[in-house]
MIFI-320810 format. One record per residue (C-alpha): residue number from 1; residue in one letter; x, y, z. Coordinates in steps of 0.5 Angstrom, whole numbers, always signed. Layout:
% residues N
<atom><n>NUM</n><res>A</res><c1>X</c1><c2>Y</c2><c3>Z</c3></atom>
...
//
This chain:
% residues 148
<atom><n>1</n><res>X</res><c1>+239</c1><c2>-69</c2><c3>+234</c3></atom>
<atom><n>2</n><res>X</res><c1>+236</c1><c2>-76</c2><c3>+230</c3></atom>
<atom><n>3</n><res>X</res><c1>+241</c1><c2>-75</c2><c3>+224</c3></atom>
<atom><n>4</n><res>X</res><c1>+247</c1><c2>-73</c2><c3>+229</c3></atom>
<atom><n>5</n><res>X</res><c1>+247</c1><c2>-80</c2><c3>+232</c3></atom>
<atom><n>6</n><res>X</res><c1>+246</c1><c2>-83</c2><c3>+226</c3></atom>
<atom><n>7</n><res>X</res><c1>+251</c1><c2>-80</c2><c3>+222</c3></atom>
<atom><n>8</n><res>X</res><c1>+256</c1><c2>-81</c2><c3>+228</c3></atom>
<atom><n>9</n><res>X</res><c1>+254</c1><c2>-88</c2><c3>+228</c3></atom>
<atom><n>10</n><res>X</res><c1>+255</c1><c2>-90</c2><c3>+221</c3></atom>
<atom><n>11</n><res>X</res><c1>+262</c1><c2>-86</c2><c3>+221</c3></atom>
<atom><n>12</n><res>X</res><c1>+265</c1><c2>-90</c2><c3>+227</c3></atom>
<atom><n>13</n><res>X</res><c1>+262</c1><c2>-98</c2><c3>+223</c3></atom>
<atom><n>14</n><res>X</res><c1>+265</c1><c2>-95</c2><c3>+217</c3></atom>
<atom><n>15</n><res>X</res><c1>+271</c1><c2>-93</c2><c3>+220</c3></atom>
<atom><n>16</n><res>X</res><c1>+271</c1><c2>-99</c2><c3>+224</c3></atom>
<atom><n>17</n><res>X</res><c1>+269</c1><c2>-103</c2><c3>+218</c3></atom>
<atom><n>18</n><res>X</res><c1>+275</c1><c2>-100</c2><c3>+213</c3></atom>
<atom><n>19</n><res>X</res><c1>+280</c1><c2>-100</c2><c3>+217</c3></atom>
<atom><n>20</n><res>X</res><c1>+281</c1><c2>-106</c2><c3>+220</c3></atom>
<atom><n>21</n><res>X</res><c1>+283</c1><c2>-112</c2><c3>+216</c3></atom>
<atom><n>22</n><res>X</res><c1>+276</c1><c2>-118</c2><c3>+216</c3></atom>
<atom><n>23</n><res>X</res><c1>+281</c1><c2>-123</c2><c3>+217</c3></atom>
<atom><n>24</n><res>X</res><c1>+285</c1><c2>-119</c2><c3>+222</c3></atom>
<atom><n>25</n><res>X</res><c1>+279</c1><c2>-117</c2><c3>+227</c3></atom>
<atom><n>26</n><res>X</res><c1>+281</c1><c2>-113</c2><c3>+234</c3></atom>
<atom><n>27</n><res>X</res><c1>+277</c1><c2>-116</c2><c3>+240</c3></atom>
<atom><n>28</n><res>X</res><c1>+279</c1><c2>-115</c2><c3>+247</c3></atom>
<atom><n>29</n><res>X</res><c1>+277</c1><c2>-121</c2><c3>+251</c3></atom>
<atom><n>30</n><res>X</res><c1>+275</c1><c2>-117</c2><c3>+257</c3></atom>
<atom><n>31</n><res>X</res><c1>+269</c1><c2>-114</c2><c3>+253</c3></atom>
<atom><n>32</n><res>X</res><c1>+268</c1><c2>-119</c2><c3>+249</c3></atom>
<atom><n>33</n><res>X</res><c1>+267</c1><c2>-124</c2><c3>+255</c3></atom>
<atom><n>34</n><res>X</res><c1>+262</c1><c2>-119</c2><c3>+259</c3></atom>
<atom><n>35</n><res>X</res><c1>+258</c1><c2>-117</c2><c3>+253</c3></atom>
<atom><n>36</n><res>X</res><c1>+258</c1><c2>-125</c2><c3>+252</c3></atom>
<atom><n>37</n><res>X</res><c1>+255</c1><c2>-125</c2><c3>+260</c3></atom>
<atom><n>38</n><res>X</res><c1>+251</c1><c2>-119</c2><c3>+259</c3></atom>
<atom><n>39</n><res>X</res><c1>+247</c1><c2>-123</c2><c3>+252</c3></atom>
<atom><n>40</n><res>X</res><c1>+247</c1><c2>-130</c2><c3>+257</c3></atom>
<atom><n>41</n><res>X</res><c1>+243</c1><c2>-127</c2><c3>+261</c3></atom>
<atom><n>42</n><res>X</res><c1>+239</c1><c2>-122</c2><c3>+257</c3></atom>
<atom><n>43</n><res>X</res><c1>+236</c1><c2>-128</c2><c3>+253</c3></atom>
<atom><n>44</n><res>X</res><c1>+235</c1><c2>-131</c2><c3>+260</c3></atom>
<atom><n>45</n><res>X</res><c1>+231</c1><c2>-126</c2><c3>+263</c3></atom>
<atom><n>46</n><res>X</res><c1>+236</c1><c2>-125</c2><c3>+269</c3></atom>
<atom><n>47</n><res>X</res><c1>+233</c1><c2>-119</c2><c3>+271</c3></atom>
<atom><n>48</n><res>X</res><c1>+238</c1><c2>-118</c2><c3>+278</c3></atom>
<atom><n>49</n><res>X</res><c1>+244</c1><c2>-118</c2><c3>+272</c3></atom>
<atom><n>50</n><res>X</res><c1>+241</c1><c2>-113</c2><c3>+267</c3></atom>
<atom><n>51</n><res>X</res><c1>+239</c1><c2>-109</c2><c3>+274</c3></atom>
<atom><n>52</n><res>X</res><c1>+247</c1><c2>-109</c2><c3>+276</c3></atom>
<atom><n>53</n><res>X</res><c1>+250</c1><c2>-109</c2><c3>+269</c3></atom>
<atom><n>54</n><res>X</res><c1>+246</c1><c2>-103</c2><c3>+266</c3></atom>
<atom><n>55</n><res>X</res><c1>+247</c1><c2>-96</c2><c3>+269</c3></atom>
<atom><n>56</n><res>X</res><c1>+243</c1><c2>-91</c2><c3>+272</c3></atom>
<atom><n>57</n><res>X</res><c1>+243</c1><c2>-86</c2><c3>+266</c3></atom>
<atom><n>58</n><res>X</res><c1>+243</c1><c2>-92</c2><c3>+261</c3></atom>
<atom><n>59</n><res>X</res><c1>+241</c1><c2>-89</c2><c3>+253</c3></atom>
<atom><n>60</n><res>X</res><c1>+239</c1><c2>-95</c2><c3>+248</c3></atom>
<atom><n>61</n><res>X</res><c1>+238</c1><c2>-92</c2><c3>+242</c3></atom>
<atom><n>62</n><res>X</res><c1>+233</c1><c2>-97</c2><c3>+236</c3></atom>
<atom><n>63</n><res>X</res><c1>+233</c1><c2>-95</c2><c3>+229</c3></atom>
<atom><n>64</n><res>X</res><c1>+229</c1><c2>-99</c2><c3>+225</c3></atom>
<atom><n>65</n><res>X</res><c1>+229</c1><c2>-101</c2><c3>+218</c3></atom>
<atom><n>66</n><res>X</res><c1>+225</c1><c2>-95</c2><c3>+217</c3></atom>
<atom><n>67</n><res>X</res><c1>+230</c1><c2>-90</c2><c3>+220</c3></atom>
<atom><n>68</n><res>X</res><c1>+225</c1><c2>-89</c2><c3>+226</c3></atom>
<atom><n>69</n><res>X</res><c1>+229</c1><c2>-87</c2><c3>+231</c3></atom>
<atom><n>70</n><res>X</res><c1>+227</c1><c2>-90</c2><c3>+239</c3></atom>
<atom><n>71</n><res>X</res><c1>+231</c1><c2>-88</c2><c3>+245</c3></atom>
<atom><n>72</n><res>X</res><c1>+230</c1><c2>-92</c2><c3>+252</c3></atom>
<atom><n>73</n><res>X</res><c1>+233</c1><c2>-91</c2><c3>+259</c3></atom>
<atom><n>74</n><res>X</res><c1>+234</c1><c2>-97</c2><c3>+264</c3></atom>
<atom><n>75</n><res>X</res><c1>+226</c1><c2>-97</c2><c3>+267</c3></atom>
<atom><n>76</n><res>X</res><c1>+224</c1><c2>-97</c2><c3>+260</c3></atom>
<atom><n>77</n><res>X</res><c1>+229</c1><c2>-103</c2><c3>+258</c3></atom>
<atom><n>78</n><res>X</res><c1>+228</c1><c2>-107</c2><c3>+265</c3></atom>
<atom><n>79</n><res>X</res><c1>+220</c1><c2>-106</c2><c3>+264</c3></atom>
<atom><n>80</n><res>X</res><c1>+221</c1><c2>-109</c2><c3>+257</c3></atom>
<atom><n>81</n><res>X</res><c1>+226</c1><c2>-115</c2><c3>+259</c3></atom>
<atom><n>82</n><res>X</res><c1>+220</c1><c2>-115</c2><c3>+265</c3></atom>
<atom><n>83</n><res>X</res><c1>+214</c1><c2>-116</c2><c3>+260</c3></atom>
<atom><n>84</n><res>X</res><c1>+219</c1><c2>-122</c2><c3>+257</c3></atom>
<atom><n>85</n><res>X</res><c1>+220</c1><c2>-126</c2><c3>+264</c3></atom>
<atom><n>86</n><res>X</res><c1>+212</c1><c2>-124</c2><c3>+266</c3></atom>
<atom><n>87</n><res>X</res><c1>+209</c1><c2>-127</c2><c3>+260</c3></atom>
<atom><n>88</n><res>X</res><c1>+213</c1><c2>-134</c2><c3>+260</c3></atom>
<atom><n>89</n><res>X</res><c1>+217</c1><c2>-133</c2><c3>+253</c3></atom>
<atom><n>90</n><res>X</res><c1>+222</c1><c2>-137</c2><c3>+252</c3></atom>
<atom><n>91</n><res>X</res><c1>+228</c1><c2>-135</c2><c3>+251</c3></atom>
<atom><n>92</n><res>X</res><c1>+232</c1><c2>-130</c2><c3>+247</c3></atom>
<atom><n>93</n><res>X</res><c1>+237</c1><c2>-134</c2><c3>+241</c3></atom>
<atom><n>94</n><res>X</res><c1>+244</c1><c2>-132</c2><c3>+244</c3></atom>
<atom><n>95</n><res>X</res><c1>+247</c1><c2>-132</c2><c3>+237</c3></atom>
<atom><n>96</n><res>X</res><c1>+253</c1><c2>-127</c2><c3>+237</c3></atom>
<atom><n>97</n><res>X</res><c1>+258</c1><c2>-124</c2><c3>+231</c3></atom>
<atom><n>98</n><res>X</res><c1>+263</c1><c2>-120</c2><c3>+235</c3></atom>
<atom><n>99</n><res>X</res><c1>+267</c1><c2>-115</c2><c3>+229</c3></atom>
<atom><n>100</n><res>X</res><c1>+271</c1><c2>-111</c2><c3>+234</c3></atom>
<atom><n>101</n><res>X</res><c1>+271</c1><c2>-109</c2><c3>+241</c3></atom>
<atom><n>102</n><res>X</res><c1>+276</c1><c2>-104</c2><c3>+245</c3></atom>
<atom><n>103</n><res>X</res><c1>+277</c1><c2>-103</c2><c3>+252</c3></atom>
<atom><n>104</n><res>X</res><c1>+282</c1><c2>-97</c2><c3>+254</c3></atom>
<atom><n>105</n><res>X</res><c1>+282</c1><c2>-100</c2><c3>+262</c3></atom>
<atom><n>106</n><res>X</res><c1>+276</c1><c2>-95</c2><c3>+263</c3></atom>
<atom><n>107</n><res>X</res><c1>+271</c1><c2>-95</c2><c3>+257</c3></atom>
<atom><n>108</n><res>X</res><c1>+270</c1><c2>-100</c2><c3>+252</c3></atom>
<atom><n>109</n><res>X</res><c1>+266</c1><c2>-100</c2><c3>+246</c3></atom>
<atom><n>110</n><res>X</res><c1>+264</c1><c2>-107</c2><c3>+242</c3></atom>
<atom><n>111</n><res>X</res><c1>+260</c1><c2>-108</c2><c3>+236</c3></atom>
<atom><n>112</n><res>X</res><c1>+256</c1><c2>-115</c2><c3>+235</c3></atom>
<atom><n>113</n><res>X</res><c1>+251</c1><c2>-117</c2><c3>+231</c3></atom>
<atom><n>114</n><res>X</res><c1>+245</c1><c2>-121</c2><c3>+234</c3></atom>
<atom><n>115</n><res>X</res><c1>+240</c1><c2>-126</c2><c3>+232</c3></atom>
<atom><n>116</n><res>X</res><c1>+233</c1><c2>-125</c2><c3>+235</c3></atom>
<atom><n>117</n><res>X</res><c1>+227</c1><c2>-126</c2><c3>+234</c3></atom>
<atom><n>118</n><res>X</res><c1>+222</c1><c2>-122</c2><c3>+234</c3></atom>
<atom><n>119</n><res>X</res><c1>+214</c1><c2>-121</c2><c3>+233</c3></atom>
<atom><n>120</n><res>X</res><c1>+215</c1><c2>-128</c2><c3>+230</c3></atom>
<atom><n>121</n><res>X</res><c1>+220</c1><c2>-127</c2><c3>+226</c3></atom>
<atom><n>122</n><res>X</res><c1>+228</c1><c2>-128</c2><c3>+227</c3></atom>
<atom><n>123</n><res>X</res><c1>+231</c1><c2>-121</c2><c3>+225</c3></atom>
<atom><n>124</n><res>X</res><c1>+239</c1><c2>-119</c2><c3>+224</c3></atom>
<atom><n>125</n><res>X</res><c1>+241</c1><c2>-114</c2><c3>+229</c3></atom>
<atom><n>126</n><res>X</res><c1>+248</c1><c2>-109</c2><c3>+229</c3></atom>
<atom><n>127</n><res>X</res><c1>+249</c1><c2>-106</c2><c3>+236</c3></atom>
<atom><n>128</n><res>X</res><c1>+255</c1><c2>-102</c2><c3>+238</c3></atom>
<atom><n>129</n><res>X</res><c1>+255</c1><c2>-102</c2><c3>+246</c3></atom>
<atom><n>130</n><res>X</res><c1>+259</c1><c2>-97</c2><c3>+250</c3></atom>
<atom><n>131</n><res>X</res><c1>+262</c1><c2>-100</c2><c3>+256</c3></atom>
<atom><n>132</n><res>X</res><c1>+264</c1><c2>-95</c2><c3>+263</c3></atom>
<atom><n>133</n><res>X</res><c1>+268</c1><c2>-98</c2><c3>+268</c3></atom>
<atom><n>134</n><res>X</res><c1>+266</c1><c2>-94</c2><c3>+275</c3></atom>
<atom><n>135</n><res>X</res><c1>+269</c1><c2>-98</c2><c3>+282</c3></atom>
<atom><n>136</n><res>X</res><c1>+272</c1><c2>-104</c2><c3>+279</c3></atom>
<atom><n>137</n><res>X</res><c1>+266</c1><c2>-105</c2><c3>+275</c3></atom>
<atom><n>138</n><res>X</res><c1>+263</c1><c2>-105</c2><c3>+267</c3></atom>
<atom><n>139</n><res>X</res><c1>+257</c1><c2>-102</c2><c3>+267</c3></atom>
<atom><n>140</n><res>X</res><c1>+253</c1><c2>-100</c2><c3>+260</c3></atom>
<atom><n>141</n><res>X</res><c1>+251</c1><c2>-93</c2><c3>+259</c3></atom>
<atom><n>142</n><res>X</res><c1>+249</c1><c2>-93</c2><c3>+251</c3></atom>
<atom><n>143</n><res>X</res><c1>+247</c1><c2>-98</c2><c3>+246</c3></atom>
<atom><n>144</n><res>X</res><c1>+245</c1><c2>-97</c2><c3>+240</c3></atom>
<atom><n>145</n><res>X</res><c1>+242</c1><c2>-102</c2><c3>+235</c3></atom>
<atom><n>146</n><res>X</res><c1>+240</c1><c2>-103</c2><c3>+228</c3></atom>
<atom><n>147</n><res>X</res><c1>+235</c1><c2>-107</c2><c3>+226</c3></atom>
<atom><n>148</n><res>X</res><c1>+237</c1><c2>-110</c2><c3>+219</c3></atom>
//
């Protein structure tokens, strides 16, 4: 299963890479501007905006640069944003790179890269977010990132 969510990835960041010309990338500005709310706020530690913004069934997905494959629910994701805000830490460097994002009206979908530091050191990250629109409202139901 590890494999197919890695393959399944990779496929989709090569066929997005491939097949749209750099110069001319494709951005919806609707799901580019909710995934610019959700890093905002994010980095703040917001914790009522994450609470809204994530589904219930929320998958996220962490590969490191080892291949080690971590998979989170929204508790799990909530408590770790949680620990951030409890502890005092500063917040999160809000530096995004959005290299494609799509939106049919009821799914979105948008690849970014993020800068963060981590364990005291500023590491580069690749997420793939899967956006659904459920009563009027995006809500997150997977998110995939790999650390670079």
């Amino acid at each position: 299963m590890k494999r197919i969510l890695i393959i399944i990835t990779l496929l989709l960041t090569y066929k997005i890479t491939y097949s749209q010309n750099m110069t001319d990338k494709k951005v919806d500005p609707e799901i580019k501007k909710i995934t610019q709310e959700l890093i905002d706020n994010g980095t703040r530690y917001d914790l009522e905006f994450l609470d809204n913004i994530y589904h219930d069934s929320l998958k996220f997905v962490r590969i490191d640069k080892e291949n080690n494959i971590q998979v989170l629910t929204k508790e799990d994701n909530m408590d770790f944003f949680t620990n951030l805000k409890s502890s005092g830490a500063k917040p999160l460097n809000n530096y995004a790179e959005f290299h494609y994002a799509d939106n049919d009206g009821e799914n979105g979908f948008v690849v970014l890269t993020r800068k963060m530091k981590q364990m005291e050191k500023e590491q580069e990250f690749l997420f793939n977010i899967y956006w659904k629109k459920m009563d009027g409202k995006w809500k997150i139901i997977r998110e995939t990132v790999f650390v670079r």
